[in-house]
Every structure is written in structure tokens, then in C-alpha cells.
C-alpha positions in Angstrom: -1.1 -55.1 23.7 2.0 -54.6 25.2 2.0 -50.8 24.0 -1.5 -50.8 25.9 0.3 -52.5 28.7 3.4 -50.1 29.1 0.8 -46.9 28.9 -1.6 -48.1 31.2 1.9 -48.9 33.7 2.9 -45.2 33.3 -0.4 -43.5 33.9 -0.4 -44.9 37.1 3.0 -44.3 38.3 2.0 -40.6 37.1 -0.9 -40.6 39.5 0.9 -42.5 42.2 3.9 -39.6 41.3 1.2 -36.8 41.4 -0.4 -37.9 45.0 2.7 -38.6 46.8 3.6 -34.9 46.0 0.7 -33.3 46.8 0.7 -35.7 50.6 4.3 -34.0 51.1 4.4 -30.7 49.7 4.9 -27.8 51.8 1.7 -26.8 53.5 1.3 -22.7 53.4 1.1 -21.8 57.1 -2.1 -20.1 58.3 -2.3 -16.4 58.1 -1.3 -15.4 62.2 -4.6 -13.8 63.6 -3.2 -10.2 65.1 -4.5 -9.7 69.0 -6.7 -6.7 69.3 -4.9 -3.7 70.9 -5.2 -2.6 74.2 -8.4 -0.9 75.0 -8.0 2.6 76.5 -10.4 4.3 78.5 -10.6 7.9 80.1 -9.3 8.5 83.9 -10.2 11.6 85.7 -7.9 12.7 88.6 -9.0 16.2 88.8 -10.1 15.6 92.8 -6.2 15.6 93.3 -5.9 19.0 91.4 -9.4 19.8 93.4 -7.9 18.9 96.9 -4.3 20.9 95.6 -5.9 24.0 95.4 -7.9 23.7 98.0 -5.2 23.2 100.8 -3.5 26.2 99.3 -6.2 28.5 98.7 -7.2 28.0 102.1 -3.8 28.7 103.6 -3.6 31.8 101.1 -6.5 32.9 102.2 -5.8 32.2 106.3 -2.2 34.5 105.5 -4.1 37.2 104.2 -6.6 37.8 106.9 -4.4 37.6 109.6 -1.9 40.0 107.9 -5.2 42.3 107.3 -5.7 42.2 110.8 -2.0 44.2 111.0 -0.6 46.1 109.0 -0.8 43.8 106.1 1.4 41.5 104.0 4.7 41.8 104.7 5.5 44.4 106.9 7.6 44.3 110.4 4.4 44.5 112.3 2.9 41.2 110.5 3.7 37.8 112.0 5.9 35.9 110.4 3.4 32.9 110.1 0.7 35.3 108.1 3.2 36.0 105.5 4.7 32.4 105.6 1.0 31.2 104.6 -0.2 33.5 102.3 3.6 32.9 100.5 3.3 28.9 100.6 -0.5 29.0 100.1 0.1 31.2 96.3 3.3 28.8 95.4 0.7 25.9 96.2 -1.7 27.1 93.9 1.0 28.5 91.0 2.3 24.8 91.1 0.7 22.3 93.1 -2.0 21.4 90.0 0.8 21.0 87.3 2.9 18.8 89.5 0.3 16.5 89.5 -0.1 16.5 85.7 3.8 15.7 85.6 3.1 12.6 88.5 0.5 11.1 85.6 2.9 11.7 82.5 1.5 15.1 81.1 3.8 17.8 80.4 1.5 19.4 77.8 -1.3 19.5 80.8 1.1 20.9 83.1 2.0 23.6 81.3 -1.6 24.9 79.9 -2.0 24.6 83.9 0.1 26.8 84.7 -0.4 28.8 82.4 -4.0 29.0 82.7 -2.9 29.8 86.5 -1.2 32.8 85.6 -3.1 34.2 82.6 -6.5 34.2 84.3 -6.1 36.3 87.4 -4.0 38.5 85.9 -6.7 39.2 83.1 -9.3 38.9 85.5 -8.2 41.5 87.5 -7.3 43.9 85.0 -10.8 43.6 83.6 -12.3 43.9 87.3 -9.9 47.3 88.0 -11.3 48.9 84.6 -14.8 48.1 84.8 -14.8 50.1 87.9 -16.2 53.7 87.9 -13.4 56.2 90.1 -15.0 59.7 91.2 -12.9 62.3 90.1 -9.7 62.6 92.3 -10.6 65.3 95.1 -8.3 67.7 96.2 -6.8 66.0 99.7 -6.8 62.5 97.2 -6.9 60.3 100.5 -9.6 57.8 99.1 -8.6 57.9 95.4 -5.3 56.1 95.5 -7.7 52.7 96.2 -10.5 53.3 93.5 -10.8 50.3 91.5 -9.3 48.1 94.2 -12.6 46.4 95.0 -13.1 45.3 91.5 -9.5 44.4 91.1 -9.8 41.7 94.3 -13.0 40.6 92.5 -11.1 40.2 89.0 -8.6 38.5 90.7 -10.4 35.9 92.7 -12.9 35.0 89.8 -10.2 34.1 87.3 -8.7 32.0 90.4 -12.0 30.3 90.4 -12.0 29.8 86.6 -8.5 28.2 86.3 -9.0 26.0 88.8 -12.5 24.7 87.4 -11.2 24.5 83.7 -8.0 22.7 84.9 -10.0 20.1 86.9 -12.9 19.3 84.2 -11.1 19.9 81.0 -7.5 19.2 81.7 -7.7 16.4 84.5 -7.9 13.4 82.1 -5.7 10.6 81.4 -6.0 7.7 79.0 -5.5 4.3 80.6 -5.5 1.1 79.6 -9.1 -1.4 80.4 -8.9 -4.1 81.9 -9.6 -7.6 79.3 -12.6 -8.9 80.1 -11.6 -12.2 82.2 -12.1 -15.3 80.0 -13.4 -18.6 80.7 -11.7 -20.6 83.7 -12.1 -24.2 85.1 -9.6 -25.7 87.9 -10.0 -29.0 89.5 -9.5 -29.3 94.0 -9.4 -32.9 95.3 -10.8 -33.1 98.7 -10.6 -35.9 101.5 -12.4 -36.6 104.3 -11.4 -36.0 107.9 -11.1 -39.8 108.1 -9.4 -40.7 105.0 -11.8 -43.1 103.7 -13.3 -40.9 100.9 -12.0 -38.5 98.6 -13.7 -36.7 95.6 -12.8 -34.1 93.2 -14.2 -31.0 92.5 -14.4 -28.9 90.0 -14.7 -24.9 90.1 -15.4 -22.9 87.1 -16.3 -19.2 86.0 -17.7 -18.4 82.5 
């Protein structure tokens, strides 16, 4: 009996062992849930390249008339003004495009601008001076020396045109980061009357 006893008395302080470990063992902590990252989303900013080349193409453009209406670009007989344009007005175009690439952070955009900028018109108007049919020269030669330089002004201006559409629909992008989506929000506003006699509390809230 007293065997029984003394066995029974064990079994017990072995459970009462066993639960007090399991109330103060160490609990595991819980796996930390990792925040989503930040959504991006596309930008375009190619009406700042858009409005760039515009202001210069137009001043280009305004240089070259008026110094056509003289004896051209850069001569003593063209105002100074023409040529100052026409100068400030190419530089504007060259440049003005890639700077703003560099102002959102994209050197590699910048560069295919410019060179994009320089590649086109150049090919453009080598392709427009040899697709141009020249009569064989005559014997005075006083029209031939500008054969070709029709289609060469053509070549030119269309692969103007070209790099400055391809560098404000393909290259004007940006990835930003969206804005969260705004959670749910309650705040509380007491309010009391003019007379003091009554107050409440309300209660504003956007889900």
C-alpha cells in the first residue's frame, strides 16, 4: 500500500513538474509579417522635353529667316540678333531635352537623347541630299553647286522631327513611387455651445 502510495505521490509531482514547464517555457515569437514594397508606377514628363524643343526650335527657326532675309547666317551683313537665335535656338535643342532627363535622375535617357539628337538629322539629311536627282553639271555650273540642297533641308528637318517625337513618347518616362491607399481613420472633436450649457462629442471617420 505504501509502494502504491509513494507511486501514485510521484506521478503527480511528474505532471505538476511537466505543466509548470510547459506554463513557462519560452514561447517561439511569431514569424514578423514583411510590409509590401513600395508600389511604382510610370510618370511621363515628356511635355517638358515637348515645350524644350519647342522654345528652341522656334527661336532656331526665327534666326534663320531673318538671316535669309540678308545675306545669311553669319555674315557681317546679318544682324547680330539672327545669328544669336538661330545659335541659342540649335544649343537649346542639342541640350535642352537631356538636361531635363538629368533634373529626373536619368543619365542613361540623357544620353540616348542626345544622341538621338545628333544621329538623326545628320542621317536624315544625308539620305535627303542622295535621294535627290542633280542634272548633269552645265558648263557655266551657277545652279549646280546647290543640287541636292532641297532634299538635304528636308532630311535634316524630318530627322529633327523624329528625335524629338521618339524622345518624348519612348524616352520621357520615369518610375515613381504610388501613393498607399489611405487606411481607415476615426478622430473624436468636442464641441460647446455658444452659451456653455451643452457640449457633445463628435465623432469624424473615413473608411
Amino acid at each position: 500500500m505504501a509502494r502504491f502510495f509513494a507511486g501514485c505521490v510521484g506521478f503527480s509531482l511528474c505532471l505538476l513538474a511537466s505543466s509548470a514547464f510547459a506554463e513557462y517555457a519560452p514561447v517561439p515569437p511569431a514569424p514578423q509579417v514583411r510590409e509590401p514594397s513600395a508600389l511604382t508606377e510610370r510618370h511621363w514628363y515628356g511635355w517638358q522635353t515637348l515645350a524644350s524643343d519647342g522654345a528652341s526650335l522656334g527661336l532656331m527657326l526665327a534666326g534663320i529667316v531673318t538671316a535669309a532675309e540678308h545675306a545669311g547666317l553669319y555674315d557681317d551683313e546679318t544682324p547680330v540678333m539672327a545669328n544669336v537665335a538661330a545659335t541659342l535656338g540649335l544649343a537649346g535643342y542639342a541640350a535642352g531635352a537631356p538636361v531635363m532627363h538629368l533634373v529626373h535622375e536619368r543619365p542613361g535617357a540623357a544620353a540616348a537623347s542626345l544622341g538621338l539628337r545628333l544621329a538623326l538629322p545628320l542621317l536624315g539629311g544625308a539620305l535627303g541630299a542622295q535621294s535627290q536627282t542633280c542634272p548633269p553639271p552645265s558648263t557655266s555650273g551657277d545652279d549646280y553647286g546647290n543640287c541636292g540642297l532641297g532634299g538635304l533641308v528636308l532630311g535634316l528637318s524630318a530627322g529633327v522631327l523624329a528625335a524629338v517625337i521618339i524622345d518624348a513618347t519612348a524616352l520621357s518616362f520615369e518610375r515613381v513611387e504610388a501613393e498607399p491607399p489611405a487606411g481607415p481613420r476615426l478622430s473624436f472633436a468636442p464641441v460647446i455651445s455658444n452659451d456653455g450649457k451643452r457640449g457633445e462629442l463628435r465623432v469624424f471617420g473615413t473608411f
